[in-house]
C-alpha positions as CSV (number, residue, x, y, z in Angstrom):
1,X,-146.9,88.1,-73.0
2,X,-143.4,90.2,-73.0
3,X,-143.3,89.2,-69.5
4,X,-143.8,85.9,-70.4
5,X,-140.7,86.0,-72.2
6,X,-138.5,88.0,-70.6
7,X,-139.3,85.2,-67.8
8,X,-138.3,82.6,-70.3
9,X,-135.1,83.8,-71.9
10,X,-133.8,84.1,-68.4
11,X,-135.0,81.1,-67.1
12,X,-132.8,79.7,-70.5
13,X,-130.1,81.8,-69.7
14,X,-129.6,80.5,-66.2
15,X,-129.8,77.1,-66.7
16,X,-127.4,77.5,-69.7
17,X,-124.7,79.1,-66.8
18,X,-125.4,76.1,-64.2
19,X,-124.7,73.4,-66.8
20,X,-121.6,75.1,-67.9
21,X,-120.1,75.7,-64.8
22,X,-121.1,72.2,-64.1
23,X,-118.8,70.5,-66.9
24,X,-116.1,73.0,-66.5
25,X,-112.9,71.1,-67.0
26,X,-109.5,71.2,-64.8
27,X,-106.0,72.0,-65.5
28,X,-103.5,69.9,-63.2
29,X,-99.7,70.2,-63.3
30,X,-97.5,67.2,-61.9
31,X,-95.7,63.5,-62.0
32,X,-97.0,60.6,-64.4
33,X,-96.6,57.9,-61.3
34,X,-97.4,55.1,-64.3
35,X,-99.2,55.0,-67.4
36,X,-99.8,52.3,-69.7
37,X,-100.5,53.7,-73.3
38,X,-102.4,50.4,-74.5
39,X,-105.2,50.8,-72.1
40,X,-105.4,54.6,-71.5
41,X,-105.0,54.8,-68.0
42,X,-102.9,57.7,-66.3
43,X,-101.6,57.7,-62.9
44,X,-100.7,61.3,-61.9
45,X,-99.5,63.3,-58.7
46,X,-100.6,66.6,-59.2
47,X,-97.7,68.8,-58.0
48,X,-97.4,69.8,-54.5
49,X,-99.7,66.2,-53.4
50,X,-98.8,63.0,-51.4
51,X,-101.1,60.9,-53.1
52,X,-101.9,60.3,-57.2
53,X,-104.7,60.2,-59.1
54,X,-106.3,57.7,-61.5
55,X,-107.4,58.9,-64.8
56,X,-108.7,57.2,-68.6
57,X,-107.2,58.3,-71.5
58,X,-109.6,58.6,-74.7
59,X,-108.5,56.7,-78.2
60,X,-107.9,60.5,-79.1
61,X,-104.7,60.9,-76.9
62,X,-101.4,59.7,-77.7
63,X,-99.5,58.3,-74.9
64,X,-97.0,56.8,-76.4
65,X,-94.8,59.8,-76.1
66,X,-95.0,60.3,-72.2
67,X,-93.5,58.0,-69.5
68,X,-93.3,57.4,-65.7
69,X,-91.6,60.8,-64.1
70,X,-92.6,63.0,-67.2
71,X,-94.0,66.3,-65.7
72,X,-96.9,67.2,-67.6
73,X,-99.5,69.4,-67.8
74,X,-103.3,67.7,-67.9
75,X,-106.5,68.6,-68.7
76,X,-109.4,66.6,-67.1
77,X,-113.4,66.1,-67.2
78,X,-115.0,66.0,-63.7
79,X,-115.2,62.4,-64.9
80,X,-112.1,61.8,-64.4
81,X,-111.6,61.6,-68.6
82,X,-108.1,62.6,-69.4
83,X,-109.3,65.3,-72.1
84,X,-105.4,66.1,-72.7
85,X,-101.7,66.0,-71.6
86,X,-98.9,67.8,-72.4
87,X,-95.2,68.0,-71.1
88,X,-94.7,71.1,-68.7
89,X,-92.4,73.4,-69.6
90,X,-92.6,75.6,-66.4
91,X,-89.1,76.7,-64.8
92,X,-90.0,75.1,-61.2
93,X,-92.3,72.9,-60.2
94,X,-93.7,72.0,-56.0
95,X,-92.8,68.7,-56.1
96,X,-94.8,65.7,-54.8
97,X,-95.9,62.0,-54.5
């Protein structure tokens, strides 16, 4: 029976890991190559890139306050969800797009 569970909490354990290394999110620094704050969607060229990215704002995030050729800083789902943005301070930036 202890062996039973020891099986178990492990088994638990490791598909606790897998799905949270699964959902992990992704922080991008780059251009806003358009954005349209009434509709939620972000273009973005991540920094150092010839080519943007698509992403969808949730009714959560305000982006009124950002416009074409901001740099920013984003955080996104591997859904492409735009989970948050924020201007990037950083001394230099690779520049792209």
């Amino acid at each position: 029976m202890k062996r039973l569970t020891v099986l178990l909490v492990a088994l638990i354990f490791a598909v606790s890991f897998a799905s949270s290394a699964i959902a992990a999110d992704k922080t991008l620094r780059g251009t806003i190559t358009g954005i349209n704050a009434s509709t939620g969607d972000v273009s973005f060229c991540p920094a150092g890139s010839t080519g943007h990215q698509d992403f969808k704002a949730g009714k959560s995030i305000d982006l009124k306050k950002f416009k074409k050729g901001d740099k920013v800083k984003i955080a996104v789902t591997q859904q492409n969800q735009l989970k948050s943005i924020q201007p990037d301070r950083a001394r230099r930036m690779i520049t792209g797009c």
